[in-house]
N, C-alpha and C positions, 0 to 999 in steps of 0.2 A: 504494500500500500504506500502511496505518497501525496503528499499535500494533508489540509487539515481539515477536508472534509472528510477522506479515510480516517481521521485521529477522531473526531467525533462522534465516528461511525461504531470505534471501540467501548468494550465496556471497561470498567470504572477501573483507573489503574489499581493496580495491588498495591496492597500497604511497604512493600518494600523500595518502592520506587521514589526518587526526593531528585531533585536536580538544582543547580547553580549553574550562572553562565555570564561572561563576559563579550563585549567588541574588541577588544585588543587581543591581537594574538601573543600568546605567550610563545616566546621562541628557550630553548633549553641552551645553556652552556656548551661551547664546544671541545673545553677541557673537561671530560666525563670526568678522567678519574679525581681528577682536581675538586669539582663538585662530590663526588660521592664522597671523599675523606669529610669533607665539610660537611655530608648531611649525615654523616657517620657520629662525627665528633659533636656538630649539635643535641643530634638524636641525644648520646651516652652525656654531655652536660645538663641536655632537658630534666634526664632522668624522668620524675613524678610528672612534669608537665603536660608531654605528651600525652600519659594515658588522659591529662586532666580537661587540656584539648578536644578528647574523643569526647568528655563527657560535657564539657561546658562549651564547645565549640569557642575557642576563644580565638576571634578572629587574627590578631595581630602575629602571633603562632604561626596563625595555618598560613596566612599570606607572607612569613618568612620563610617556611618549610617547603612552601609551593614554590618558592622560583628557586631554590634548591633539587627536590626532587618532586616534580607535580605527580607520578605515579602513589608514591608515599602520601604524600597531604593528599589524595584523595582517598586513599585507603582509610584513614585515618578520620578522615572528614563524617560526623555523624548525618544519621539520614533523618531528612525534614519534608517531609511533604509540605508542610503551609508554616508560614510566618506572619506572624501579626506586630504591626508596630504604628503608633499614633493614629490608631482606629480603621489602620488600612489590612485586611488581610491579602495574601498573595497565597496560592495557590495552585500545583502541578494538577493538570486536569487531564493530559494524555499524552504518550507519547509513542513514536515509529522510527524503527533503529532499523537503518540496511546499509549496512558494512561500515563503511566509512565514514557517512552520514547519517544524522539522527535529528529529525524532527517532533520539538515538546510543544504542548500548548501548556499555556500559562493564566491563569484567572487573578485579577485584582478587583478589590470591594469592598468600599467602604464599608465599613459597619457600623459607622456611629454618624452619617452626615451623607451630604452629596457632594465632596467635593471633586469627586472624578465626574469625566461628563466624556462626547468624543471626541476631544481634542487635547486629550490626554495625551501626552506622550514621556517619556524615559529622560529627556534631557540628555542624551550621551552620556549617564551615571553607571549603565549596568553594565556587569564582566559575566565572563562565561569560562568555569575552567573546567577540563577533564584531563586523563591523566598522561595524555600525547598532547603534543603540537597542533595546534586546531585553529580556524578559521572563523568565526563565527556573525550571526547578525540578527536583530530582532526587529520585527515588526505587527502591528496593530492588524488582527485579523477584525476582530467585528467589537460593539457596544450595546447592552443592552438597556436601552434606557428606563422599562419598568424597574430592573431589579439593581442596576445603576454598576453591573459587568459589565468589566474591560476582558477579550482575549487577547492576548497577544502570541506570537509563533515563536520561537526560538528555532534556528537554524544552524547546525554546529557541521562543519565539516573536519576530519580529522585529516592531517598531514601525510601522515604517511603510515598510521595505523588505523586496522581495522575494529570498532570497538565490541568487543564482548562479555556476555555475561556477566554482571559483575562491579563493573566498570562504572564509576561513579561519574554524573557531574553536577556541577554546581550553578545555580544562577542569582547574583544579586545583584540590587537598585540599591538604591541613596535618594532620589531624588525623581521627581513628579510634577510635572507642567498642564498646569490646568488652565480651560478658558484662553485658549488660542483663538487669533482671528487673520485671516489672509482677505488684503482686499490692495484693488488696484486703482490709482486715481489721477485724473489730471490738477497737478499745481499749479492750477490758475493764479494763483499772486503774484507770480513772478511774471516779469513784462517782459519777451524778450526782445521789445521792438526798443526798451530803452533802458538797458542796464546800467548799474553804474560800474565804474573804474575804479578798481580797487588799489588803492596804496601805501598801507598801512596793513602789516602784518603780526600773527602773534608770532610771540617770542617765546619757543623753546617748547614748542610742544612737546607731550609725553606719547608717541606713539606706541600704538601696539599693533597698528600692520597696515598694509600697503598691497597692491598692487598695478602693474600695467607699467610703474616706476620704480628708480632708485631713488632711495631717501636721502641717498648720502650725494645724492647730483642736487641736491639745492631743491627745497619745496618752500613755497612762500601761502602759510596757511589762514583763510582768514579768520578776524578776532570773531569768536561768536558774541552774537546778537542775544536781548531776551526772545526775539523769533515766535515766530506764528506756528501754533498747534494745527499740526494736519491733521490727528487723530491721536486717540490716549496713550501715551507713551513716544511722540515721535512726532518732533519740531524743527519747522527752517529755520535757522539761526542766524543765515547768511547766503548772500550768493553776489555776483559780479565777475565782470572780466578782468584775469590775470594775468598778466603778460599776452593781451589779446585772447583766453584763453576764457570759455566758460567754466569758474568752480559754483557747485554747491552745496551749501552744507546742510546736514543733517542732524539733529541729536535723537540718539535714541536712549531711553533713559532705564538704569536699572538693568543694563543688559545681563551679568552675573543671575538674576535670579525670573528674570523675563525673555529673556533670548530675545527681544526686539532687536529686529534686523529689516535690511530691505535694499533695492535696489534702484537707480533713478534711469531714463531715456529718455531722449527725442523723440518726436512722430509728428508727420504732417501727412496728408491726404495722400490714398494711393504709394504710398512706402513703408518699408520695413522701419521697424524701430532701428532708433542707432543707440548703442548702448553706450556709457562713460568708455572710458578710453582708457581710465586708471583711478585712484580713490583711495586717502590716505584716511586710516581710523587713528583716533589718540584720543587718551584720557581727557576727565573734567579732574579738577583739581583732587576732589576725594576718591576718582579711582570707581564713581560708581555708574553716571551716565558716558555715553561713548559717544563721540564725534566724529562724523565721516564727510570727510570733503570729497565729492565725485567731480572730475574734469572731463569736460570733454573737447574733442579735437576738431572743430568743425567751427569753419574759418568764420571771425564774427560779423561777416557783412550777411551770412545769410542763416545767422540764428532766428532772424522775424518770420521765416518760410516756417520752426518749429514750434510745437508745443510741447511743454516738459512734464513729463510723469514718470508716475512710481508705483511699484507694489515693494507690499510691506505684508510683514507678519508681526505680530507682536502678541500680549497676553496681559488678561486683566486676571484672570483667577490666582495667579501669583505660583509660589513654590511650595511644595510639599518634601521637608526633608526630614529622611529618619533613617533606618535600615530594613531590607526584606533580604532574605537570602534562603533558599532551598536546596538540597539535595537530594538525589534519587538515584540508585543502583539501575542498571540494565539489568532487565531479563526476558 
């Protein structure tokens, strides 16, 4: 069977099945035996702890002993079918192992509120480990909005082992993004028949990324503005010609705990969008809202032919952080 309408099709996993699971692939040491002295000499310094591990599952342990020996810390690793943590439970609902690859479905649900909904998602939080070299990825299968279940699939491909009986893995979160919104819009405020000349620049930005340029060839960023709310979370601060150059800027605020993000273009009748050209993000002074200046390269005598827009994503239901982490044996 494959996919997760066969996983649904099964009935109710056994009680020995528990799973945990990451995105980042864990890759093993290439000094084996180097490694194994060390997970040797751990193990024999742990002494008591290990077995203390199996029984209190203490995280900080098992995520040393894992990138030591991931066969070990999974052996090792107690089995959880469901975890509950700040009224969220998580939940292994089914799962389908052929050979190398293993497909889990995964249940979350509130039990004390509504704060999950369908635009729920992971926030790039959760790991997936078993006890090879693995590949892995998750994604949101369905929502049910009476009973207020999320599913989501877990997808684990192994490296270059086949996985068997036995065989533990693990999946944990951290962190839960609620009350997502994607919407697309034209930024009528800005006039592009009469921009101003920008010439005065900030001093000493704190960036934290770039592309389409090099930062170290000279950027001249402008000062933001208190700027015009496009929508909750995500402000024009600024815009004008730079060196004959259209920037503008952007804030999106709270990015660490809202992922507000987004994109800006060109467009005029009958053409493709023309998208920035390049766009340097950098901090507000506390490090919490982000600033992204977008340039684009389209000579200013015939920016009045355009109109400028954006899509955006952003979030009002805010962050959900705690820990879920499950395990489950193959059989």
């Amino acid at each position: 069977m494959n996919g997760y309408d066969a996983l649904f099709g099964m009935s109710e996993i056994d009680a020995d099945l528990i799973y945990e699971a990451g995105t980042v692939k864990k890759k093993r040491h290439t000094y084996v035996w180097r490694w194994a002295a060390i997970a040797a000499a751990l193990i024999l310094c742990m002494g008591i702890t290990v077995p203390v591990m199996a029984m209190n599952d203490n995280e900080k342990v098992y995520e040393l002993l894992y990138r030591i020996s991931p066969g070990l810390a999974q052996k090792l690793k107690p089995v959880n079918m469901s975890c509950e943590d700040e009224g969220i439970l998580m939940t292994v609902v089914a799962a389908d192992v052929q050979g190398e690859n293993a497909e889990i479905l995964i249940s979350l649900r509130d039990i004390t509120g509504n704060r999950l909904d369908g635009t729920t998602d992971l926030f790039d939080s959760y790991s997936i480990h078993t006890p090879y070299d693995q590949s892995g990825g998750c994604s949101l299968v369905s929502f049910d909005e009476e009973s207020g279940e999320l599913i989501y699939m877990i997808s684990v491909e192994q490296m270059n082992h086949v996985l068997i009986p036995g065989d533990k893995i693990t999946f944990s979160v951290s962190q839960l993004l609620t009350g997502k919104k994607h919407f697309d819009m034209c930024i009528d405020q800005i006039d592009v028949s009469n921009l101003p000349v920008i010439t005065e620049y900030l001093a000493d930005p704190y960036f934290r990324g770039y592309s389409g340029s090099d930062i170290e060839d000279g950027i001249q960023i402008i000062i933001p503005g208190d700027g015009m709310c496009l929508d909750e979370g995500v402000t024009l601060t600024g815009y004008g010609l730079v060196d004959g150059q259209l920037h503008v800027q952007i804030k999106y605020d709270d990015i660490l705990h809202t992922d507000n993000h987004g994109f800006l273009y060109l467009e005029k009748e009958d053409s493709d969008r023309v998208i920035y050209a390049g766009s340097y993000a950098f901090w507000d002074e506390s490090h919490t809202d982000s600033y992204e200046e977008y340039v684009f390269d389209i000579p200013a005598e015939e920016l009045q032919e355009y109109k400028i827009g954006g899509e955006f994503w952003t979030c009002t239901g805010g962050l959900v952080e705690g820990y879920w982490s499950v395990t489950f044996p193959l059989s």
